[in-house]
C-alpha positions as a printed Julia matrix, in Angstrom:
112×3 Matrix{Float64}:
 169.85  323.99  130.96
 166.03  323.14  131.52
 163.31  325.73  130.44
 160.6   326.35  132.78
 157.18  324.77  132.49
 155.15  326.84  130.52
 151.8   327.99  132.51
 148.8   330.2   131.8
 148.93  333.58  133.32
 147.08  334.15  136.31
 143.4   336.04  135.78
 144.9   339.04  136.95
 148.02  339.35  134.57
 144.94  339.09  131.48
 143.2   342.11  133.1
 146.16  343.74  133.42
 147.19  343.32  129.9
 144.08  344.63  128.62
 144.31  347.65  131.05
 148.23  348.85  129.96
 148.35  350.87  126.6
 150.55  349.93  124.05
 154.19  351.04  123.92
 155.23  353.07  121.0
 156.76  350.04  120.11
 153.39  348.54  119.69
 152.04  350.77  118.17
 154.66  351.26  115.35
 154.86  347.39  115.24
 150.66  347.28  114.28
 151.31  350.26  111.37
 153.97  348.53  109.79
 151.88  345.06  110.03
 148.47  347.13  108.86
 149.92  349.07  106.22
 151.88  345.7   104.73
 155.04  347.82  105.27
 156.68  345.0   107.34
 156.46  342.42  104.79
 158.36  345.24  102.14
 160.66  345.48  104.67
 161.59  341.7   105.08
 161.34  341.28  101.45
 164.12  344.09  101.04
 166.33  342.78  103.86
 166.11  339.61  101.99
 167.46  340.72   98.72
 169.84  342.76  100.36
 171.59  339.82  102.33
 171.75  337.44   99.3
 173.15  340.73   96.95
 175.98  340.7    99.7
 176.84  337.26  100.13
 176.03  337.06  103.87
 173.18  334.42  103.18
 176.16  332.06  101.21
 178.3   333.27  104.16
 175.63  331.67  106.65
 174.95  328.69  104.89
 178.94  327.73  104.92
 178.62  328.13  108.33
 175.94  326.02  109.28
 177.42  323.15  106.89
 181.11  323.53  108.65
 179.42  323.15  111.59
 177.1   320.39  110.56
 180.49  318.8   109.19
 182.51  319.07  112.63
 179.47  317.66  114.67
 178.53  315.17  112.83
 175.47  315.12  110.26
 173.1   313.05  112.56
 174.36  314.72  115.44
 173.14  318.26  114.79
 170.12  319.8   115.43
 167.81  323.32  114.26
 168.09  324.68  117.7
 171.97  323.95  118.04
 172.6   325.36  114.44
 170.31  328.65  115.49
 172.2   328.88  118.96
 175.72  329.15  117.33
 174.77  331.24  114.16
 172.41  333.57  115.0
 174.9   335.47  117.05
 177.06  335.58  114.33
 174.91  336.6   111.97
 173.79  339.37  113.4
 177.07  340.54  114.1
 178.04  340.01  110.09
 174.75  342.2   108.84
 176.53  344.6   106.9
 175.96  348.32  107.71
 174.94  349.47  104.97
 172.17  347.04  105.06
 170.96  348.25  108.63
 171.15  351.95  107.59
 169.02  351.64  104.78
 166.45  349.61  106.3
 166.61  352.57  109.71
 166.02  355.05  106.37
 163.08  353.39  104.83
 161.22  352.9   108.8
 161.75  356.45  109.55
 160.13  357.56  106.24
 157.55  355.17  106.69
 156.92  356.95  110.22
 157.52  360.38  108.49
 154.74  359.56  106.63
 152.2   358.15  108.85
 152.49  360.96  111.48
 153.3   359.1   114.52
């Protein structure tokens, strides 16, 4: 599969950028950046993937796959194509509820 050649947007796509308002997504996306919530946030999901053993799980992953391949034979992009689905599948969901619980109070808070 070949990716297409990467070109610069046309002049009228950049005006038309800087026309459109931001989504809500956006928007919410700049707060949590601003505010240095997002950082918290990754720093909690973090802790709370090693606590449950889905970063081990991961790693034993990658190396079984590493193993069946062949060391030298293995790439980044090959190990992130057959893990990632998997591990986002795996998060626990307990994990994903409390991180949903600590955006909405951030949002609570902020008014939005």
């Amino acid at each position: 599969m070949r990716s297409s050649v990467k070109r610069p947007p046309t002049p009228d796509a950049e005006e038309e950028e800087q026309d459109r308002e931001p989504t809500l997504q956006e928007i919410i996306n700049i707060k949590l950046i601003e505010s240095g919530e997002k950082e918290r946030l990754k720093e909690l999901l973090r802790e709370r993937l090693v606590e449950c053993g889905w970063k081990d799980e991961m790693k034993a992953l990658c190396r079984a796959f590493a193993r069946k391949r062949g060391r030298n034979n293995v790439t980044v992009d090959d190990l992130v194509h057959v893990i990632t689905p998997k591990g986002r599948a795996s998060i626990p969901d307990s994990v994903k509820a409390e991180l949903l619980q600590r955006i909405r109070s951030f949002l609570a808070s902020t008014a939005l």
